[in-house]
N, C-alpha and C positions, 0 to 999 in steps of 0.2 A: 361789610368788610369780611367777611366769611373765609376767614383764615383757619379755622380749626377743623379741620379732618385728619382724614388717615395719615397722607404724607406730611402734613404738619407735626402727627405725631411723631412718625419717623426721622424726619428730622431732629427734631427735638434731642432724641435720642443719639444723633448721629454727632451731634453738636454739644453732647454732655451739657442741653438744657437753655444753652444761649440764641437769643433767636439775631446777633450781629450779623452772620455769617450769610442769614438766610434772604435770599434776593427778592422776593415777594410779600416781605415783610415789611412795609412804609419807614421811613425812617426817624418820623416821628414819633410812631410805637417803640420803633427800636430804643429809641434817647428814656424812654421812660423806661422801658424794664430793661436795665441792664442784671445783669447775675453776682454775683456776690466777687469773682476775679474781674469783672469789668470794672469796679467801682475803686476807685485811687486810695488806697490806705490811709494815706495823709489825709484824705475829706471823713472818715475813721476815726481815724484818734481827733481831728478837731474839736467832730459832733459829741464824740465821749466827751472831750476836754469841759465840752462847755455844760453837757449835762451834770458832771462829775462834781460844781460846784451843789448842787443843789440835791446829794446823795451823801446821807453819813456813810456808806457801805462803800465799798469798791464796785465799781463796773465789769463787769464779766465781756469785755471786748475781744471778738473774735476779729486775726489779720487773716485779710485772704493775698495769695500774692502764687501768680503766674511762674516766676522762677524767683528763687527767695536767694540773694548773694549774703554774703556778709556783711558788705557795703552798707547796701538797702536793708539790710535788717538793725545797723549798727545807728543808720539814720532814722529808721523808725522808732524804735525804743528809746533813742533819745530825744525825738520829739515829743514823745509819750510822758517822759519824763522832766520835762521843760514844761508842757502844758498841766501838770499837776493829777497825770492822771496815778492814783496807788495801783495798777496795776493792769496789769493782759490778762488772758485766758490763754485761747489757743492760736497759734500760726496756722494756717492750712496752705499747704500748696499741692502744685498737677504734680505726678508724677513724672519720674526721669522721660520715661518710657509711655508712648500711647497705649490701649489696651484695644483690641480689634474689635473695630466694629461691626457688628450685624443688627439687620431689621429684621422683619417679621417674614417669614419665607409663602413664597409666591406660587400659583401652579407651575409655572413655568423657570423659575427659580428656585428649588427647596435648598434650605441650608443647612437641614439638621438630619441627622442619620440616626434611623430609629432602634439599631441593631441592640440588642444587648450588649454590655461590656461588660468584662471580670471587674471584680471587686477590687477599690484600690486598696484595702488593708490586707496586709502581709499576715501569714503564718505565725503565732508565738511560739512556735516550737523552731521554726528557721533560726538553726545559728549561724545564717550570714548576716542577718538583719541586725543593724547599730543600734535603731530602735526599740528592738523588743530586748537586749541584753540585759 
């Protein structure tokens, strides 16, 4: 099955890591690794719920979650708190905003410009600058 090469890596990358997206990737591979936003919150807090019995400590549970409403976070914590878990760690969600993507630049494609650029820290003696006052 010789899926891991270069363009697998670049995908990889292109895909922030999930191989769902990717069409040459069997889909029974796919069912196994999902990535940490693919996996349903709710199957989350269960698995804590039921470990949580058999832990004096608190569970360090991390929620990952695609776009986080109020809703679904007002639904989650109180699941969390009905199944007996003392507590979350952290929420993680995508940002508002995608961040551009780029792969590895190619002979006939380059993407990076090797010029020098000026320094971005400003003068401490500039008294326009807010930050250096």
């Amino acid at each position: 099955m010789f899926l891991w090469d270069d363009l697998m890596i670049n995908d990889l990358k292109f895909y922030d890591g999930s191989i769902q997206d990717i069409k040459r990737v069997p889909e029974d591979i796919k069912k196994l690794f999902p990535c940490a936003f693919e996996v349903d919150s709710r199957y989350l807090i269960e698995a804590a719920a039921r470990r949580q019995k058999w832990i004096d400590q608190a569970i360090s549970l991390n929620l990952y979650l695609e776009e986080a409403s109020g809703k679904m976070l007002d639904n989650l914590y109180k699941l969390a708190w009905v199944r007996g878990l003392k507590t979350t760690y952290y929420l993680r969600s995508k940002g508002a905003t995608g961040v551009e993507k780029s792969t590895e630049a190619t002979d006939n494609n380059p993407t990076t410009n090797n010029e020098p650029r000026e320094p971005a820290a400003c003068s401490i003696l500039d008294p326009e600058c807010e930050a250096c006052q």
